[in-house]
Each structure stands twice: as structure tokens, then as C-alpha cells.
C-alpha positions, 0 to 999 in steps of 0.5 A, a space after each residue: 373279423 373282430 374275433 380274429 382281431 381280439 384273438 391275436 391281441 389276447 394272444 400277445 397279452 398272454 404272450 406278455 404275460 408268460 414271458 418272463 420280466 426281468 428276473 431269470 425264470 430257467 424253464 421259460 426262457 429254454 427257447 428264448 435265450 439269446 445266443 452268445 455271438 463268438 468275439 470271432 464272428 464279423 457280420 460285415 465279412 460275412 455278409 460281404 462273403 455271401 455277397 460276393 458268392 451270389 454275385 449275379 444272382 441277386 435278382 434271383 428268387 432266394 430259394 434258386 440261390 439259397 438252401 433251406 428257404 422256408 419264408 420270403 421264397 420269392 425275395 430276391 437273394 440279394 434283398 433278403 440278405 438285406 433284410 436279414 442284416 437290416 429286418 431281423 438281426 437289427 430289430 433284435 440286436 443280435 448278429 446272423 449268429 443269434 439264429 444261424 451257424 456260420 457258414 452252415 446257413 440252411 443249419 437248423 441247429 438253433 431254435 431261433 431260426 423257427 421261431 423268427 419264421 414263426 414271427 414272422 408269419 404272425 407280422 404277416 397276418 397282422 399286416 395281411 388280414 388285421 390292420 387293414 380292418 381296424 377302422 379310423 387309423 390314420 394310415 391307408 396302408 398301417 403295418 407292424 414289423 420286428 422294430 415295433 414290438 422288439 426296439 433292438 432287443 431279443 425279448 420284446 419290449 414289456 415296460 417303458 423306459 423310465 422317464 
């Protein structure tokens, strides 16, 4: 279990290291741009819309009212449109257009979308396999989530704030 716990931490060392600070390196930021959000585009409307589409089915399993469902199967549709606005696009400070093509929403037009699944898998392991194994942390149930490494922006959070 320690190998596994120093795996992942020098994993996101690595990934620290290679992402690039604030200078603009072209090749490395290829997948990690942030799409520019259209002025047109109205998350509340459009959260409201989906809403009211699955209106009744909210309890449902999220693959039963949703196309193209690859993580959080067995969410409710209505929780994971909670957790969309709320989880991902609020811990990175981007609108549902930063990894989806409004109304194309099972589009896999934007590599964002992958790489928050992906994200997203990794929390889970932390969570899941590693935490729990760290010995004399405070908490019973510790967990990491988007906010903790992201604070609201894309690139995850790499220096302190200066004081």
C-alpha cells in the first residue's frame, strides 16, 4: 500500500512539474486549454432546460435518462446535474461549455470531457484505496475532491498566493 500511496504522489509531482507555469509553452498546453465560454451561453438557462427535460426522472439512474454516461452510472440524473454545475464546473471555474457542446451534451467533441473523467477516476482512487491507509490523519473518512487541488481554476493550483 506505500508503494501505491508514493506512486500517486510522485505521479502528481511529475504532473506538477511538466505542467507548464505561467509562461505560455504551446506544445504542453495542447490539451489543457480552456475553452473560450461563447457571451451567448447562460449556464442557469441551460441547467434549467435540462431540469425540466428530465422532470420526473430525477431519481433515475443517470445512464436511463442520459446518452453517453461513462462515470457516476448510478447517480441520479438529477444529483449528477448538481454535481456538474456545483463539483466540476465550480472547481474550475468554467461554465458546462469548458467540456460540453451545448445541446450535443453525449458530444465528445472536447478532450476536457476525457480528461475530467479521468480526474475524476484518479479522486476515486485517492479516496477509495489511498487516504484511508495514511495513518494518524484527523479524520475517519478523509477525502480530496476537484476544489482541492484546482481552487476555481482550470490549471490546478501550483504556487501560494503571495501573502
Amino acid at each position: 500500500m506505500k508503494a501505491a500511496i508514493i506512486l500517486v504522489f510522485t505521479f502528481l509531482l511529475a504532473l506538477t512539474l511538466l505542467l507548464p507555469s505561467s509562461r505560455y509553452v504551446p506544445e504542453m498546453a495542447v490539451t489543457a486549454q480552456v475553452s473560450p465560454t461563447p457571451v451567448a451561453f447562460d449556464q442557469a438557462a441551460a441547467l434549467a432546460k435540462l431540469r425540466e427535460q428530465i422532470k420526473g426522472r430525477e431519481n433515475e439512474p443517470a445512464t436511463a435518462v442520459f446518452k453517453n454516461i461513462q462515470t457516476m452510472k448510478n447517480t441520479p440524473a438529477g444529483r449528477l446535474l448538481s454535481v456538474m454545475e456545483m463539483g466540476f464546473a465550480r472547481s474550475l471555474g468554467v461554465t458546462c461549455t469548458h467540456c460540453h457542446v451545448p445541446e450535443k451534451w453525449d458530444s465528445e467533441d472536447k478532450p476536457q470531457k476525457q480528461i475530467a473523467r479521468e480526474m475524476s477516476a484518479m479522486v476515486s482512487t485517492i479516496n477509495r484505496d489511498l487516504l484511508r491507509n495514511i495513518k494518524n490523519l484527523k479524520s475517519e473518512a478523509p477525502i480530496v475532491n476537484c476544489t482541492t487541488c484546482h481552487r476555481g481554476e482550470v490549471k490546478p493550483a501550483l504556487n501560494l498566493p503571495p501573502k
